[in-house]
C-alpha positions in Angstrom: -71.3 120.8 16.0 -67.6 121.5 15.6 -66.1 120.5 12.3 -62.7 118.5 11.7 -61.5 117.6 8.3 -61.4 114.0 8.4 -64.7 114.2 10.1 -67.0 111.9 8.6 -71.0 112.2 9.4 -73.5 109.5 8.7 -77.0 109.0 9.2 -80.2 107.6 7.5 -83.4 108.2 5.7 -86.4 106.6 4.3 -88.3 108.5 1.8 -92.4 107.9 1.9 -94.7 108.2 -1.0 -96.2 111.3 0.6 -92.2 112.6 0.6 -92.3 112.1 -3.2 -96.1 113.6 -4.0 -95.0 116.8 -1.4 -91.9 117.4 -3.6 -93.5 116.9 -6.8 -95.8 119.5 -6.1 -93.0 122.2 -5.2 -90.2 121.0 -8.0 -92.9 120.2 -10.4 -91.0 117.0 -11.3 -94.4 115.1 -12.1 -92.2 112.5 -14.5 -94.7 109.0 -14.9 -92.3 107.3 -12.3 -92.5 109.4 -9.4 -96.3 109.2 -10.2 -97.1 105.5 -10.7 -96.4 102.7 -8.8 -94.1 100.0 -10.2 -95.2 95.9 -9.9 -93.7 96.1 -6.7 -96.0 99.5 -5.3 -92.6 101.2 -5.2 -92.3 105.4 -6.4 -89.1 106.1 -7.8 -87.7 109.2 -6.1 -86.8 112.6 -7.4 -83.5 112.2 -8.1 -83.1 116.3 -6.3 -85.0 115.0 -3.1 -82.3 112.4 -2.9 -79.7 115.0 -3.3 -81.4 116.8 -0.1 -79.3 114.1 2.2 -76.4 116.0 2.6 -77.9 119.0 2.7 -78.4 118.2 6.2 -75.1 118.7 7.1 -75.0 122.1 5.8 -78.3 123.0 7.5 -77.1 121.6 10.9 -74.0 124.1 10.3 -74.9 127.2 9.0 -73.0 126.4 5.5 -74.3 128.5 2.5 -73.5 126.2 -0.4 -71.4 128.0 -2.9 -71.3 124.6 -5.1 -73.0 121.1 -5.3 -72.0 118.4 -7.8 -74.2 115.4 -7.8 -73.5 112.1 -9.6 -77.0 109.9 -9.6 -75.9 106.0 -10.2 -79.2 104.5 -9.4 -82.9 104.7 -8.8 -83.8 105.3 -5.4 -87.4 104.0 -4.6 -89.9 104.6 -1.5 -88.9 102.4 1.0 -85.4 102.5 0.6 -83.4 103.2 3.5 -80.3 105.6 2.3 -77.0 106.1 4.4 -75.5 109.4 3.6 -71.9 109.6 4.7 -70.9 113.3 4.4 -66.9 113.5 5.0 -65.0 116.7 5.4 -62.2 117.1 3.1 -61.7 121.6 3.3 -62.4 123.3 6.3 -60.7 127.2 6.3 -61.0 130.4 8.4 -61.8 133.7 6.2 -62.3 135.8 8.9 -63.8 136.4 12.4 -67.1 135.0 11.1 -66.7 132.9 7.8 -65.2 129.1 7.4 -64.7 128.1 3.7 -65.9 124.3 4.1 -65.5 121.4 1.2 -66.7 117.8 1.6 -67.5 115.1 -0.5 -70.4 112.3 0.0 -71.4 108.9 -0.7 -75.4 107.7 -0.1 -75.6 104.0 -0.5 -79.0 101.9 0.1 -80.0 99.5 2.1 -78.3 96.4 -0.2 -75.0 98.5 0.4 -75.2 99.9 -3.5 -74.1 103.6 -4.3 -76.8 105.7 -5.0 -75.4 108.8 -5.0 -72.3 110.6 -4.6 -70.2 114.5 -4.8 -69.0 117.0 -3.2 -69.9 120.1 -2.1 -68.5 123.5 -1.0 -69.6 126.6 0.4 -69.2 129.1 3.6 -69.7 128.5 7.2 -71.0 131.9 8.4 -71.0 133.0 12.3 -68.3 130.7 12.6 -66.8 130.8 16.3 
């Protein structure tokens, strides 16, 4: 995928009870409400797993993350259905190979409330 500032990249993503035990068991994060079931048979999620959203855009380009900032404004529970809107803000040739990338991101849920948001920055390597 070629990169533009400007760009802006969205997509979605429900997290499933088996999302949350998986992740428990490789951060460790076994806090009682990512174990137990509210009245509503809801998990909150790891606030870290939620942070994995825009992580995708990093992944899908090759970007070695240099820096994340994360600002968690509310519980995100199984079921939820996140939008993650990544945009580019940076995006600068080193050399040959290397792109120095910045981009900030806003995950809001399925009522339209902020979940999460940051930034992020980093390197694009193999860069064309």
């Amino acid at each position: 995928m070629d990169l533009d500032v400007g760009d802006v990249i969205s997509f979605e993503r429900s997290f499933t009870k088996d999302d949350v035990e998986l992740f428990t068991k490789v951060s460790m994060d076994e806090g009682d409400h990512h174990l137990t079931p509210d009245d509503q048979g809801r998990l909150v999620i790891q606030g870290l797993l939620t942070a994995t959203l825009p992580t995708k855009i990093g992944g899908e380009n090759n970007v070695l993350a240099r820096h994340m900032d994360f600002e968690f404004l509310r519980p995100v529970f199984t079921g939820d259905t996140i939008l993650c809107e990544v945009t580019i803000t940076e995006l600068n040739r080193k050399d040959n190979h290397k792109k120095a990338i910045s981009a900030s991101f806003l995950c809001t849920n399925q009522k339209q409330k902020s979940v999460l948001k940051g930034n992020f920055s980093g390197v694009i390597v193999n860069a064309h």
